[in-house]
C-alpha positions as CSV (number, residue, x, y, z in Angstrom):
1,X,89.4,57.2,-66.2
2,X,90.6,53.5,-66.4
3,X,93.7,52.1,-65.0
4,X,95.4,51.6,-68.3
5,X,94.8,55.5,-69.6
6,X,96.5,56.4,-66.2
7,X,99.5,54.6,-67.3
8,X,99.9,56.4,-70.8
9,X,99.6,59.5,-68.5
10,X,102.2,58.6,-66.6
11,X,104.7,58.0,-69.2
12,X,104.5,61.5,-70.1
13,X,104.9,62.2,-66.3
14,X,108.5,60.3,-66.1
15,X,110.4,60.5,-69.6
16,X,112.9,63.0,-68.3
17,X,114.4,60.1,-66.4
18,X,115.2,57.6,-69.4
19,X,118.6,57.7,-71.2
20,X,118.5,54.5,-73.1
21,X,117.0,52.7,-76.4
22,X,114.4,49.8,-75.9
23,X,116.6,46.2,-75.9
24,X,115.5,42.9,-75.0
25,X,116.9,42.2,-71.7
26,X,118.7,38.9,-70.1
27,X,116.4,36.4,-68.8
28,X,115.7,36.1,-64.9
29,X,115.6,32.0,-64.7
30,X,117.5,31.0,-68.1
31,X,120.5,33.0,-67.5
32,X,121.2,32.8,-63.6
33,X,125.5,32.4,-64.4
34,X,125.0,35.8,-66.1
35,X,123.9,38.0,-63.1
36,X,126.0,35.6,-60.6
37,X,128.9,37.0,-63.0
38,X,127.5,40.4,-62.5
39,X,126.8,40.0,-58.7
40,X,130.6,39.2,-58.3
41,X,132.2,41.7,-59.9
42,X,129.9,44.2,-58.2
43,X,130.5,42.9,-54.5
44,X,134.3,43.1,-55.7
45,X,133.8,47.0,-56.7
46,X,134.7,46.0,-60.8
47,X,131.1,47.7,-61.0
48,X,129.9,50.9,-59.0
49,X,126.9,52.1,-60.7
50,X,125.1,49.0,-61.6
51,X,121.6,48.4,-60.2
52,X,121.2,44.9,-60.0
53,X,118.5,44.2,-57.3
54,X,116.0,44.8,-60.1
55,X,115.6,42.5,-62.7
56,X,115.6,41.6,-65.5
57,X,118.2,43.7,-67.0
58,X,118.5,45.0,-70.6
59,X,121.0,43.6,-72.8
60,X,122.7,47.1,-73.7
61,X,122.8,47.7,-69.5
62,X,125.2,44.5,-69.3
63,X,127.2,45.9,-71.8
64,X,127.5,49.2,-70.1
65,X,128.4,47.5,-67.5
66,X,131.0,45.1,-68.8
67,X,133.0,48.3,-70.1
68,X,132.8,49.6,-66.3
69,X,134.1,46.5,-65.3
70,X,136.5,46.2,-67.8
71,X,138.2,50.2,-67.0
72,X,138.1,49.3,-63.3
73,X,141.3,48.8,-61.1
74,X,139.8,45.4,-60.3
75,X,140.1,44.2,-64.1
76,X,144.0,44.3,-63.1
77,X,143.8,40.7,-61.3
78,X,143.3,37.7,-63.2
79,X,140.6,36.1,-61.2
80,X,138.6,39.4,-62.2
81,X,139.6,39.6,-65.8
82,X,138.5,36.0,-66.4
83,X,135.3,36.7,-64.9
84,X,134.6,39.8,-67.8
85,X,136.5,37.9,-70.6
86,X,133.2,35.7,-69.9
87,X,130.7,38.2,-70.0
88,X,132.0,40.0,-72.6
89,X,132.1,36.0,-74.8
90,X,128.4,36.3,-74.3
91,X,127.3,40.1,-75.4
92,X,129.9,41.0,-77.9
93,X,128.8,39.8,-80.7
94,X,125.9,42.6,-81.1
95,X,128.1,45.4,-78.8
96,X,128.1,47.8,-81.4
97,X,124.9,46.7,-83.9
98,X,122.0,49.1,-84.3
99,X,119.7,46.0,-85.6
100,X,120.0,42.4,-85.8
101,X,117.4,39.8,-86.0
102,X,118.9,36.1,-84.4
103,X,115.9,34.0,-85.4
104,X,117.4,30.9,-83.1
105,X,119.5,32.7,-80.7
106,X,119.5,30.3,-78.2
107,X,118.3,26.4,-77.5
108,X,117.7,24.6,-74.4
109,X,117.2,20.9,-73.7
110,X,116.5,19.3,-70.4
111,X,115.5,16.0,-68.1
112,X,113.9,15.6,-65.1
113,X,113.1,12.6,-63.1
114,X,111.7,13.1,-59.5
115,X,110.4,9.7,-57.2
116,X,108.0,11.9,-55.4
117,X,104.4,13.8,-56.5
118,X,105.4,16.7,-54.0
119,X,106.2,20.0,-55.8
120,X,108.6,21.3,-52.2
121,X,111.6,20.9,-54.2
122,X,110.7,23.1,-57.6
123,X,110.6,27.0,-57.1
124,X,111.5,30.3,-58.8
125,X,111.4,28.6,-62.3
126,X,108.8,30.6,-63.9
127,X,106.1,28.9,-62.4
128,X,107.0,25.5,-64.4
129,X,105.1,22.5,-62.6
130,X,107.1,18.8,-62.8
131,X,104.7,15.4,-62.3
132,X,106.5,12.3,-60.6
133,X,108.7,10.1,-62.7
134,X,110.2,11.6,-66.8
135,X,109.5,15.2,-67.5
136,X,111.4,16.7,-70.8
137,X,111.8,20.3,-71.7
138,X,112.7,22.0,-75.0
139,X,112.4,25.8,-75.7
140,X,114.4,27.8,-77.9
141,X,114.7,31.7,-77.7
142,X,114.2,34.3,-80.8
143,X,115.1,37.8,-80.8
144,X,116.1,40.9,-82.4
145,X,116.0,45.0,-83.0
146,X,115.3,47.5,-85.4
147,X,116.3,50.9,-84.1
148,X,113.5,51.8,-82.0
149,X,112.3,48.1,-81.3
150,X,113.2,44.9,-80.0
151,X,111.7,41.9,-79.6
152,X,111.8,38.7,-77.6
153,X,110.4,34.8,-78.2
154,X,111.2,31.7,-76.2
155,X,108.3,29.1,-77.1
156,X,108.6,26.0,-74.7
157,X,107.6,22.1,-75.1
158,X,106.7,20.5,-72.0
159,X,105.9,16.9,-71.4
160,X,105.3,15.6,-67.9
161,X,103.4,12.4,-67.6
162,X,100.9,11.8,-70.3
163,X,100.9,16.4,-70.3
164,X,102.2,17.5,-73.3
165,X,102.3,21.2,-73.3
166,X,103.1,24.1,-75.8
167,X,103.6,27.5,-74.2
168,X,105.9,30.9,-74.1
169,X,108.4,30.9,-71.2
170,X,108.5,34.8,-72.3
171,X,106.9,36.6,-75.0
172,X,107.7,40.6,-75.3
173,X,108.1,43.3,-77.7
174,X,109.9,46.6,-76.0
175,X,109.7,49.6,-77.5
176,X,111.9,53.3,-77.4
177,X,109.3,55.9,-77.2
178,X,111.0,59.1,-76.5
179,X,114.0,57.4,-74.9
180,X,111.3,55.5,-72.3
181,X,111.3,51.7,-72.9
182,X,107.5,50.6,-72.3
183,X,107.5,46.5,-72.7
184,X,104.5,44.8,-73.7
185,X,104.3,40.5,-73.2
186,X,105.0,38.3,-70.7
187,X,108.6,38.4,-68.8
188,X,109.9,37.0,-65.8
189,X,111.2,39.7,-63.4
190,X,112.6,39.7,-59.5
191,X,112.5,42.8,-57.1
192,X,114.9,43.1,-54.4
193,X,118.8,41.4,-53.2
194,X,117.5,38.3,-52.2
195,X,118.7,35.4,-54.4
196,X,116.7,32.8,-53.0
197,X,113.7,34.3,-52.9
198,X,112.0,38.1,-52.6
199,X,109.2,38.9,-50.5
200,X,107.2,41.1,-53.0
201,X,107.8,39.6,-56.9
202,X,110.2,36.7,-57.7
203,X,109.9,34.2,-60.9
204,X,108.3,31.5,-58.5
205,X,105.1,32.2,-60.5
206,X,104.6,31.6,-64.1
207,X,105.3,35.4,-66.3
208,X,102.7,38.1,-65.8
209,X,101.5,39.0,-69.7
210,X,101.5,43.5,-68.9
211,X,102.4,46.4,-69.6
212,X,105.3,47.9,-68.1
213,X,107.2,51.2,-68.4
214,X,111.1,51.5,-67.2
215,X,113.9,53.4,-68.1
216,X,116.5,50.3,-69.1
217,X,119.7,52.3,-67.8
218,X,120.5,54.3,-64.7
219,X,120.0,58.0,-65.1
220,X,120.7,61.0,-62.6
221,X,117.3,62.6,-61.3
222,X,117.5,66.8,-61.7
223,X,118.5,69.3,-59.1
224,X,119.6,68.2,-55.2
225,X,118.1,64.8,-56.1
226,X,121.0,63.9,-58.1
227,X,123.0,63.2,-55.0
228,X,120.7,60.2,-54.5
229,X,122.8,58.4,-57.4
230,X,122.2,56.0,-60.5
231,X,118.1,55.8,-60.7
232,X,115.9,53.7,-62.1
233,X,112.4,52.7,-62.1
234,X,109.8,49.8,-62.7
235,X,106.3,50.3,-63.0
236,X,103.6,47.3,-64.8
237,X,100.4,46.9,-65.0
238,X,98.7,43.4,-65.2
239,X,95.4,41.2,-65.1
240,X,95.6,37.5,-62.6
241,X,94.2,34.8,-63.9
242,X,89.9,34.7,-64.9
243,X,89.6,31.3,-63.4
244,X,90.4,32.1,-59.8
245,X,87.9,31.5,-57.2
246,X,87.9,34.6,-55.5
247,X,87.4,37.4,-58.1
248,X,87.9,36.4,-61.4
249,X,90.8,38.8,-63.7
250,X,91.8,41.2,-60.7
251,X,93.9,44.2,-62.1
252,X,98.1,43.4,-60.3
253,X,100.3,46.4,-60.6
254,X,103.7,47.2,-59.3
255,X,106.0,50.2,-58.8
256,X,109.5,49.8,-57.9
257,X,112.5,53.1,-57.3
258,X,116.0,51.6,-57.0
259,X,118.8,54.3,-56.4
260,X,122.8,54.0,-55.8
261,X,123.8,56.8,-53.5
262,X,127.1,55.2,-53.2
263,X,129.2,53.0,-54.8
264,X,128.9,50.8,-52.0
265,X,125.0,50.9,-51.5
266,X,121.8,50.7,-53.2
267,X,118.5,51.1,-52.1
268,X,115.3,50.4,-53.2
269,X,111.5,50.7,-52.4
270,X,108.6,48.8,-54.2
271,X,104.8,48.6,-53.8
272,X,102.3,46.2,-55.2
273,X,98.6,45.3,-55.2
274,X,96.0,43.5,-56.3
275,X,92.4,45.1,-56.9
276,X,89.2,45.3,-59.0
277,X,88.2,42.7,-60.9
278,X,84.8,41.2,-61.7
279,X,82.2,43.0,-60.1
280,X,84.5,45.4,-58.3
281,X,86.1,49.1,-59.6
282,X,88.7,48.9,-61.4
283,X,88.9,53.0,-62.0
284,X,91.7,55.1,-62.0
285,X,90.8,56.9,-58.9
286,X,90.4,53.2,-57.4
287,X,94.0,52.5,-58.2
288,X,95.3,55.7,-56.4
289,X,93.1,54.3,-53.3
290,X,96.1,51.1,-53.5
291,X,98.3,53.6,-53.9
292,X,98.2,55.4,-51.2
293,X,96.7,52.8,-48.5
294,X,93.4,54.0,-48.3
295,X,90.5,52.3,-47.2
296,X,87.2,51.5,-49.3
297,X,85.6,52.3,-45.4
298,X,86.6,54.0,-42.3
299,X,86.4,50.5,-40.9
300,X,87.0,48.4,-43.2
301,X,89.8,46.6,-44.7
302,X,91.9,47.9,-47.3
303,X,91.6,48.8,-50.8
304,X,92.6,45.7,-52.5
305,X,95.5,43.3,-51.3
306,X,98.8,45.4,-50.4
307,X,102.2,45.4,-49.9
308,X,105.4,47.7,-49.7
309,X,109.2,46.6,-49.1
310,X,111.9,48.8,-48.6
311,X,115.5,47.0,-49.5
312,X,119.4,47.8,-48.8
313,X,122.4,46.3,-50.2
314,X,125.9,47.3,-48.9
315,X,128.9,46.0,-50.1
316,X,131.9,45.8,-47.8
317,X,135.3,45.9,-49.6
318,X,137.8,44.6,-47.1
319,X,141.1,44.3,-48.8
320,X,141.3,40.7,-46.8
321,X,137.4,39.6,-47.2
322,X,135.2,41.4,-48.8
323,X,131.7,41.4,-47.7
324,X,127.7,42.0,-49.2
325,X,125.1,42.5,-46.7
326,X,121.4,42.7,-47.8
327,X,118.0,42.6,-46.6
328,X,114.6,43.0,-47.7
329,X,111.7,44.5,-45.2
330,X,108.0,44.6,-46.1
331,X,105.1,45.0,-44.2
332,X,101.1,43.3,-45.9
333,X,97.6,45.4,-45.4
334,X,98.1,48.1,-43.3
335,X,96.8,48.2,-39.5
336,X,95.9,52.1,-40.6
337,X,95.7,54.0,-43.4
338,X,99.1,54.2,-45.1
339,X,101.3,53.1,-42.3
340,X,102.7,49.7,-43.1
341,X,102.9,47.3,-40.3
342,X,103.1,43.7,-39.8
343,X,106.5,43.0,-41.2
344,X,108.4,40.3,-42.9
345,X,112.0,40.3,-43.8
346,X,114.9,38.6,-46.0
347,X,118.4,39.0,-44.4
348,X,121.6,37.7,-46.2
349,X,125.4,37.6,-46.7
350,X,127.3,37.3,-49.2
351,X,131.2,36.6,-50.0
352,X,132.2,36.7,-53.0
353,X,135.4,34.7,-52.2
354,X,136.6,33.6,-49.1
355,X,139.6,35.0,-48.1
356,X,142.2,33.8,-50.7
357,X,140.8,31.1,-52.2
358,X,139.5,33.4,-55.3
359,X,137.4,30.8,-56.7
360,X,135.2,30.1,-53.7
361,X,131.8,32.2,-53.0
362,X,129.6,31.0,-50.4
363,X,126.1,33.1,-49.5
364,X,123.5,32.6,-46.8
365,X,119.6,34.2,-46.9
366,X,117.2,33.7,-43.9
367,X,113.6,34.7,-44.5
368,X,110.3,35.4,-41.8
369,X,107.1,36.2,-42.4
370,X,105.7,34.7,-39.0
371,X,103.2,36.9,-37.6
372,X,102.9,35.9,-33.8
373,X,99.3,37.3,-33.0
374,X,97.6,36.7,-36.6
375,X,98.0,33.2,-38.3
376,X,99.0,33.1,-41.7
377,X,98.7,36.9,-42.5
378,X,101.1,37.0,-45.4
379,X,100.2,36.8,-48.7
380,X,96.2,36.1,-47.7
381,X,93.4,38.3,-47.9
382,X,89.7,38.5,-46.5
383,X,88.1,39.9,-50.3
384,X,91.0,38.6,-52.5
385,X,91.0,34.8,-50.8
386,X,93.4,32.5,-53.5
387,X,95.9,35.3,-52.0
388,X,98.9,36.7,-53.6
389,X,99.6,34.3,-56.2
390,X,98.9,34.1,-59.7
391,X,98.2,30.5,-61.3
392,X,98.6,28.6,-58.3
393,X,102.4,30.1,-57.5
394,X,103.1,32.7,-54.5
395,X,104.1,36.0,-56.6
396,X,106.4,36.6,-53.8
397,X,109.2,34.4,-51.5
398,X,108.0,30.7,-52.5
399,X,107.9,29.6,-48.9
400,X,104.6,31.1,-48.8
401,X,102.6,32.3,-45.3
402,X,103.2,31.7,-42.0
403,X,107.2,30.6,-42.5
404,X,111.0,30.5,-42.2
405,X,113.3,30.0,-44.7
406,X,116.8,29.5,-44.4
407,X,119.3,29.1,-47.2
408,X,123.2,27.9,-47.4
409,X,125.2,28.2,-50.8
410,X,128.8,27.1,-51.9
411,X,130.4,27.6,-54.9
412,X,134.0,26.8,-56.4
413,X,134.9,27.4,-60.0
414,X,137.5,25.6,-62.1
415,X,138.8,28.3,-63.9
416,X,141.0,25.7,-65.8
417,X,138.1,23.1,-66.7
418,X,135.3,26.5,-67.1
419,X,133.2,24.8,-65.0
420,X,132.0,25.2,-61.4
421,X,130.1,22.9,-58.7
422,X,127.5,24.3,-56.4
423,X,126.4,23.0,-52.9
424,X,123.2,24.2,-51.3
425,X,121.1,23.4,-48.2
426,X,117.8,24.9,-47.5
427,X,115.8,24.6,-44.5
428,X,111.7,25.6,-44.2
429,X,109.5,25.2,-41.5
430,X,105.6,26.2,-42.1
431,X,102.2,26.8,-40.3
432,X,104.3,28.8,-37.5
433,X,101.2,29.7,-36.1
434,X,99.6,25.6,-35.8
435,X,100.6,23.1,-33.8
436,X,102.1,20.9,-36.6
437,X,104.3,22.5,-38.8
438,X,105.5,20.9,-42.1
439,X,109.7,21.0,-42.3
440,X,112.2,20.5,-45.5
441,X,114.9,20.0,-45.5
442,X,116.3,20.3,-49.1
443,X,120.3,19.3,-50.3
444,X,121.9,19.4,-53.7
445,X,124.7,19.4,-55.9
446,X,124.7,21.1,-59.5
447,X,127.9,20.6,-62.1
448,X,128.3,23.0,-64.7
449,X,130.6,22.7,-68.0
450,X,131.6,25.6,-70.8
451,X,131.9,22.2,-73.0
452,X,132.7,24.9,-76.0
453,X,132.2,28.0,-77.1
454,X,128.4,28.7,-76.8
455,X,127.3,24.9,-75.7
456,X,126.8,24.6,-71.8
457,X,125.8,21.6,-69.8
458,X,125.2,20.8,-66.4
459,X,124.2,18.3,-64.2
460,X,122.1,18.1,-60.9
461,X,120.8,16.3,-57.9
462,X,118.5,17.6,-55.2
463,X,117.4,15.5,-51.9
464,X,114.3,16.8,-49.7
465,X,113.3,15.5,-46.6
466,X,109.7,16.0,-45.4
467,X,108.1,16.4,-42.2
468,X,104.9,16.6,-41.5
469,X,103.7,17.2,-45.2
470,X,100.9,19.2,-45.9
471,X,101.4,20.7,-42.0
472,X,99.5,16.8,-41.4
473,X,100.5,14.2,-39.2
474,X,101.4,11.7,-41.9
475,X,104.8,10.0,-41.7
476,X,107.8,12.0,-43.4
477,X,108.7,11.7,-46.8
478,X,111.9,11.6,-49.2
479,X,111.9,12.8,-52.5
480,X,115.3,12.3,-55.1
481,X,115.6,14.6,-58.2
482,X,118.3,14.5,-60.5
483,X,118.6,17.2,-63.8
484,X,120.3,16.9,-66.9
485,X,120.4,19.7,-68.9
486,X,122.2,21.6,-72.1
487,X,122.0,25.2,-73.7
488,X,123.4,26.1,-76.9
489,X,124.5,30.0,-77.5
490,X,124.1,30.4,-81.5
């Protein structure tokens, strides 16, 4: 039985979990003030049943979610209010609609000019590559439902050098089959409560085109399980590129369970792996083998290239300074069969203000994936060696093998002006395991404006510093990259 059959059995398997129509869903990349919106309100308990470290999410969910907000005790202070009154500017215009169709829903326009060839400074952007000197970009986003099905179109002009490109930033059509939405296209999506990167699947590559089945809203599992809170789950099924050098169109697939016992915590697990391809099974009984960490020998390495991640978010609420702590564990191939070792690990903080200063959120993410006794372990594999990546990108944390990340964001809105500024510094040091080690060190500054209603703007600059590039003894370089961009909300 193939791969793909197993899938269409396992729909029938999990419907009893799904609550919710098909919807298209709010974009990973393109709509980053949406779920930093979100991501406040829930650190400030406005929102206690959200589950936000898997994304995207649906359209309808944010909704839902917005009324939470809105009938909380939190919507009593301004600083909160004005934080929904902004959501609810961007959804309520199709909050009670069975079907629309928006043929230009959104438009985007944006400049880039970088002085360097080096790529260190562009990450979790959908896997969008930027040459040295002009690059423009123009996409525009189309989308709409009738009853049972939605759909979602965001073509994309690119010109970078003498490149001039025509492609789908995501491309989907989601579908309400007996309350389960199963999605079929290409979609950015991001696993885990990281925001600067996630260890197992992030948007640093270019969207997977799969199939994926979901339920789009929380529901309550049956029996003692119920206790175990708001549950939802993720599972896809993909082919990597047919021009890789390893084994060409490898089957990539991904489950992820993400509960909220608590209104203060959620949890979630994940596993992915990459297998089959030409020349090597693809079955059904091949993918339970990744599944379950088996072996394809008694001494041999594992089925396919694996991973797991278990993740934790726990919010804080100190009346004074409230508090979000997060991490991210995983662990690559297993040392034996199905016991994860070899670990890696995301740990972060954040505030959503600091102390009384209501407009001021600052966060901080360190990353590891050093192994001390095997050199660059993560995201490589002996049979699968172009490693976890799909189109040149890491699927996972964009610092790639062998690495440290760590990351320092500040943020202060101007509630009068509807704009904010954010500050960031990030620090990576690579090729732990060698003696020369390539090192950023990465600053920048991003202004963004509500000019009107609908029409944003922002401006950016970003400095990188470069030791050591390439993990070479060649003399340090400096790259300067400034962004101009503008969205239009129709």
């Amino acid at each position: 039985m193939s791969l793909f059959r197993g899938v269409l059995l396992l729909s029938g398997l999990v419907l009893f979990t799904s609550m919710a129509g098909a919807e298209v869903h709010v974009p990973v990349g393109d709509a980053r003030e949406v779920y930093e919106l979100l991501d406040r309100l829930d650190a400030e308990g406005a929102i206690r049943s959200g589950l936000l470290s898997t994304r995207p999410v649906s359209r309808k969910e944010v909704l839902r979610l917005i009324r939470e907000a809105e009938e909380s005790k939190e919507a009593e202070r301004p600083e909160i209010r004005s934080l929904i009154d902004g959501l609810r500017e961007r959804f309520d215009d199709e909050s009670g609609e069975v079907s629309y169709l928006k043929p230009v829903s959104r438009i985007s326009a944006k400049y880039l000019f970088t002085d360097s060839p080096l790529q260190v400074l562009d990450y979790n952007n959908d896997g969008d590559i930027y040459r040295e000197g002009s690059n423009f970009r123009l996409k525009a986003n189309t989308r709409g439902r009738l009853s049972f099905f939605s759909y979602s179109v965001t073509p994309e002009g690119r010109i970078s050098g003498g490149d001039k490109v025509l492609t789908a930033r995501e491309a989907y059509v989601t579908l309400d089959l007996w309350k389960l939405e199963i999605m079929a296209g290409r979609e950015p999506m991001w696993w885990g409560p990281g925001r600067h990167g996630s260890l197992l699947l992030s948007n640093n590559m270019e969207p997977l085109t799969m199939l994926r089945l979901t339920n789009p809203q929380p529901a309550l599992l049956p029996w003692i399980f119920r206790y175990l809170g708001p549950f939802r789950f993720v599972f896809f099924v993909s082919r990597l590129e047919d021009d890789r050098k390893d084994v060409p169109e490898p089957i990539f697939w991904g489950l992820r369970v993400n509960f909220r016992p608590h209104p203060f915590a959620e949890i979630g697990m994940e596993r992915t792996a990459i297998f089959g391809g030409e020349g090597r099974s693809d079955s059904l009984s091949t993918f339970f083998k990744t599944f379950t960490g088996q072996r394809e020998t008694p001494e041999g390495t594992p089925e396919g290239n694996q991973l797991v991640s278990f993740d934790g978010k726990f919010h804080l609420p100190f009346p004074i300074q409230p508090v979000t702590l997060y991490t991210q564990i995983g662990a690559e191939d297993q040392s034996r069969p199905g016991v994860p070792s070899r670990w890696a690990y995301i740990i972060g903080v954040y505030l959503p203000r600091i102390h009384k200063i209501q407009a001021l959120d600052f966060r901080a993410e360190f990353a590891n994936n050093h192994q001390p006794r095997i050199a660059n372990f993560w995201y490589n594999h002996v049979v699968y060696t172009q490693g976890y990546t799909y189109k040149g990108r890491v699927i996972g944390h964009h610092m790639g093998t062998d690495s440290r990340d760590l990351f320092i964001e500040l943020t202060y809105r101007l509630p009068v002006y509807d704009s904010r500024i954010t500050v960031h510094y990030d620090w990576e040091e690579h090729n732990l395991s060698g003696d020369i080690r390539e090192e950023k060190d990465e600053f920048g500054i991003r202004w963004r404006r509500n000019i009107s209603k609908g029409l944003d703007a922002e401006i950016a600059y970003f400095y990188g510093g470069i030791e050591n590039p390439g993990n070479s003894p060649r003399p340090s370089e400096t790259i300067h990259q400034w962004e101009v961009w503008a969205t239009y909300r129709f």
